[in-house]
Structure formats: C-alpha cells, structure tokens
NUDRENSE-364482 format. One record per residue (C-alpha): residue number from 1; residue in one letter; y, x, z. Coordinates in Angstrom, 2 decimals. Layout:
# residues N
NUM | a | Y | X | Z
...
# end
This chain:
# residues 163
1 | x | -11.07 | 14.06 | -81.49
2 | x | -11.20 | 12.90 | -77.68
3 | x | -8.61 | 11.77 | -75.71
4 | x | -9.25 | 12.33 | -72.32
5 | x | -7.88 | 9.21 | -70.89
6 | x | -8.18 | 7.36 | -73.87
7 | x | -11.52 | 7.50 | -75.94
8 | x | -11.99 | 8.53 | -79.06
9 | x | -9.61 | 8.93 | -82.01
10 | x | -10.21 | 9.30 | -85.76
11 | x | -7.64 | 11.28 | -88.54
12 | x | -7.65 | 9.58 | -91.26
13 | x | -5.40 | 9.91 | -94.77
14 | x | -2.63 | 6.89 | -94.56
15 | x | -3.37 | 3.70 | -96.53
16 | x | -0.94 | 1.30 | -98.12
17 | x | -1.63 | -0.77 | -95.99
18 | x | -0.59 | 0.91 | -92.72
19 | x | 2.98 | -0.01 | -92.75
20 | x | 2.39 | -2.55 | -89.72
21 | x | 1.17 | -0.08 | -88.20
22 | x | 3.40 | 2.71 | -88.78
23 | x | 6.33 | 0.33 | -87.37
24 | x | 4.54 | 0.10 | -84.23
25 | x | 4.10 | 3.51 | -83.86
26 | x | 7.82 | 4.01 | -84.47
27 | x | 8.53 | 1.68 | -82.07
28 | x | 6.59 | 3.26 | -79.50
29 | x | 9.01 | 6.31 | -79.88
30 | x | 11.35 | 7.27 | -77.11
31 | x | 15.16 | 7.20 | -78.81
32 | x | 15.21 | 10.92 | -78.05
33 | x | 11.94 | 11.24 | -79.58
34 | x | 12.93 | 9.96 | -82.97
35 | x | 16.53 | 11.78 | -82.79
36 | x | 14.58 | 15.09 | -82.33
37 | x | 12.01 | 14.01 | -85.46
38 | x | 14.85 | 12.28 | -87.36
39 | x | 17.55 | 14.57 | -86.76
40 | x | 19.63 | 11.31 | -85.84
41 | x | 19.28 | 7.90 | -83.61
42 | x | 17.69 | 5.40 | -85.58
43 | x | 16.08 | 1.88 | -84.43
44 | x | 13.78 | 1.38 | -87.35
45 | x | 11.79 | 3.20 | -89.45
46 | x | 13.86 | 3.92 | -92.64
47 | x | 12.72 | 1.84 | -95.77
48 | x | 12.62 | 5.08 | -97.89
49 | x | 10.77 | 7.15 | -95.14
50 | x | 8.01 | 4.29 | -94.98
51 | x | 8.05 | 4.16 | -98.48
52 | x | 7.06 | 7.85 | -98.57
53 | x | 4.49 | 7.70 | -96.31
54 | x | 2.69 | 4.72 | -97.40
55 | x | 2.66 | 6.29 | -101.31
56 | x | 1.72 | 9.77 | -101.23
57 | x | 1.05 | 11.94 | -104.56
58 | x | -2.12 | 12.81 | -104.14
59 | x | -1.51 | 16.09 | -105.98
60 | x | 0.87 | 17.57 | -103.58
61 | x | 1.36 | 15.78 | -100.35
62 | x | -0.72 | 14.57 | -97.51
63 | x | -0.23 | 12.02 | -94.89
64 | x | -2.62 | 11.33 | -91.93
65 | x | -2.55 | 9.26 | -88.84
66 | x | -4.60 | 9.86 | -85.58
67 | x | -5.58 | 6.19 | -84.75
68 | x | -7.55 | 5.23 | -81.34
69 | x | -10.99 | 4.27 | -83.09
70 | x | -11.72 | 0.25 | -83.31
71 | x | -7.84 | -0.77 | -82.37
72 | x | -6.16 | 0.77 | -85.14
73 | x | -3.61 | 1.48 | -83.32
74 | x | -1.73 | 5.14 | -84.39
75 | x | -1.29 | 8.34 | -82.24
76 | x | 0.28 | 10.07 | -84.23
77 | x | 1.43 | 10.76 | -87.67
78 | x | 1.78 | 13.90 | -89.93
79 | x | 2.35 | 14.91 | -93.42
80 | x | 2.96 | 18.31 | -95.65
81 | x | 3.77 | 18.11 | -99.06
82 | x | 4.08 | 20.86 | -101.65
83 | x | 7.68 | 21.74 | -103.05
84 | x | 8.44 | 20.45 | -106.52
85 | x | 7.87 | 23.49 | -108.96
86 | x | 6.73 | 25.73 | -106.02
87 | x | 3.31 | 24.31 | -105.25
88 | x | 2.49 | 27.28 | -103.21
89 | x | 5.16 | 26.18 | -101.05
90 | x | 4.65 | 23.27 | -98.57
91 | x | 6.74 | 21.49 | -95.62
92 | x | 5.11 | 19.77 | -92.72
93 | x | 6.33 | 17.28 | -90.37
94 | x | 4.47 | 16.02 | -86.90
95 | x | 5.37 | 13.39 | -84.88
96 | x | 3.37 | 12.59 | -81.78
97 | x | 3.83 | 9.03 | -79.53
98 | x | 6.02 | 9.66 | -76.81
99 | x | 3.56 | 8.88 | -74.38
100 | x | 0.80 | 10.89 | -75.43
101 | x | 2.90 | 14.23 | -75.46
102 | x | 1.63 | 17.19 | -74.00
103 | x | -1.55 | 16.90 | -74.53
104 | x | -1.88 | 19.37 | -77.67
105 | x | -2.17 | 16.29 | -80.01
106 | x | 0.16 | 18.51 | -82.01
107 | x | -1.69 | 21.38 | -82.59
108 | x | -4.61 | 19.48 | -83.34
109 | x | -2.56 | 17.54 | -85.80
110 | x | -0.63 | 20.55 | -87.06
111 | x | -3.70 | 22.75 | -87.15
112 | x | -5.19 | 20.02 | -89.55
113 | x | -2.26 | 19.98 | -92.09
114 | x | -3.26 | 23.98 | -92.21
115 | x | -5.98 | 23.60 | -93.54
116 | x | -5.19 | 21.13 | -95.73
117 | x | -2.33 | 23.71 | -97.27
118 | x | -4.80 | 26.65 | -97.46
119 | x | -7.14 | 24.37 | -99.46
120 | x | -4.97 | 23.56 | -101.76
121 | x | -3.84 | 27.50 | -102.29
122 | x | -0.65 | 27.30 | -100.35
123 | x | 0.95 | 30.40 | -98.93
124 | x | 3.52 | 29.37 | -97.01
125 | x | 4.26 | 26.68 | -94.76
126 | x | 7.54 | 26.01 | -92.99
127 | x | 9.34 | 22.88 | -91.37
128 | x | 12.84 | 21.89 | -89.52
129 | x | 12.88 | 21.31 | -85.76
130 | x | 16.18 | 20.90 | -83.98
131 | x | 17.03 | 23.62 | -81.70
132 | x | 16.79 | 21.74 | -78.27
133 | x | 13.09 | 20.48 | -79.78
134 | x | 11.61 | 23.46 | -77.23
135 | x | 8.43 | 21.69 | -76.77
136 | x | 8.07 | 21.58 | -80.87
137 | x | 8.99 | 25.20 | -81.07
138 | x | 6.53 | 26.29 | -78.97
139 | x | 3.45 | 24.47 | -80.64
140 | x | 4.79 | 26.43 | -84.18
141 | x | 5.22 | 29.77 | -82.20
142 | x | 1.73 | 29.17 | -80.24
143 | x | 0.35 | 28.58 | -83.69
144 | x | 1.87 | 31.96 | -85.27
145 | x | 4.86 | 30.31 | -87.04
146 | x | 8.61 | 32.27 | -87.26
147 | x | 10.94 | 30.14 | -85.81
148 | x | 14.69 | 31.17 | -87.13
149 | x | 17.60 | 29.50 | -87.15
150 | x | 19.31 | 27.79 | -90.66
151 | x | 21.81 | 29.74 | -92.36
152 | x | 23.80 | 26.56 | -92.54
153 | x | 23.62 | 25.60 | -88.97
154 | x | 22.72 | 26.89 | -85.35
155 | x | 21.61 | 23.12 | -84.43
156 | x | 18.57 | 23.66 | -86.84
157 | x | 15.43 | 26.01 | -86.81
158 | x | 13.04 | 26.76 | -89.55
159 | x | 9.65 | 27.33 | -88.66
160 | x | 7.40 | 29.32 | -91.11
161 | x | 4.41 | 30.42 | -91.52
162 | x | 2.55 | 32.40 | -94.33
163 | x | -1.09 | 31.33 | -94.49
# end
C-alpha cells in the first residue's frame, strides 16, 4: 500500500516481538480514539490485550499491522479471530493512528481481514463499534456490513456481515 504523504507501507502478520512497537502505536492514539476502540479511557495498552495480540492461534485468529516500510513504525493494527466452537463465525477489530484517519486505511485494513475470513471458510463476520463511532460505522456500512444496535444496550452497535 501507498500512503500519499507518507511512502510506502507493508501488512504484515504481528510478531512476538512487536510489543515495543505496539505501545507506540497506542500511544500515538488520541484519548477519544482509544475510548471509541476500547469502549473506555485507558493510558496504556492493557497487559492482557498485548498479550493477545502478540500470541495469536494460528488456527483461528489473525493479527496484522500496517508498518511504514524501513522504520517499523505501525499504522495501524487489526485482528479477526474465529469464535470458539463456531469457527464459521469470526469478530474483527480495526484500529487506525489518529493521525492517519480518513484516509481509507480502514477499509484497506478491514477489506484485508475479509479475505482472510473467506479463506478460512467463514460466513459471517461481525464486530462492536460504539454508537457515536460514526466514522467506524460508515467504513462497515460502505463495505456492506448491518450495523444494529445490541440488545443489551443502545450505546453499542453490531456490525455484521455474511461473506
């Protein structure tokens, strides 16, 4: 991919050893960036969520980064991973660097993890967004994705998409 103010960029599967990385990236974020991918304020990158992302199961899950070729430095990160017992089932989760938004980095990126599902036989795709998340909504409903809200909760929308 090619940035148009920025050079070129590679996707690439995470490695173990991006976690540097990754905390950069995070720390990059706008706060209302990471509320709106977190569903809550956070200042660091939650041990268990960087644990997740650094150790994926091969089997069901995927993780990528979009990294500006030579620096390593990452764009943006994304992941789907298959349910437990429902491997035709898979939710996705983009987050883009605050200021590199609006530049359809997450359609590329979302558009990637796809294909990656359809690969791998699954049939239906779906992931939360909070409601006031109207630039996220739109990608998914550009993309062909339902967006409905939670049973539980009118904050929360569910965004899926049979492939």
């Amino acid at each position: 991919m090619i940035l148009s103010d920025s050079g070129p960029a590679t996707l690439r599967a995470v490695r173990p050893d991006d976690g540097p990385a990754l905390q950069r990236f995070f720390e990059r974020l706008t706060p209302e960036d990471i509320r709106l991918r977190f569903f809550a304020p956070l200042r660091e990158l939650p041990d268990g969520h960087m644990a997740r992302l650094l150790n994926v199961d091969p089997e069901r899950e995927l993780a990528l980064v979009l990294e500006r070729e030579g620096e390593g430095e990452v764009l943006a990160i994304g992941r789907i991973a298959c349910e437990r017992g429902v491997p035709e089932r898979a939710e996705f989760a983009v987050t883009v660097r605050s200021d590199l938004q609006g530049r359809r980095i997450g359609t590329y990126f979302l558009n990637r993890l796809i294909d990656f599902a359809r690969e791998r036989g699954v049939t239906e795709i779906y992931g939360d967004i909070l409601a006031e998340n109207a630039a996220m909504i739109s990608v998914v409903e550009e993309l062909g994705f339902r967006v409905e809200p939670l049973e539980e909760t009118t904050a929360i929308r569910r965004a899926v998409r049979r492939l």
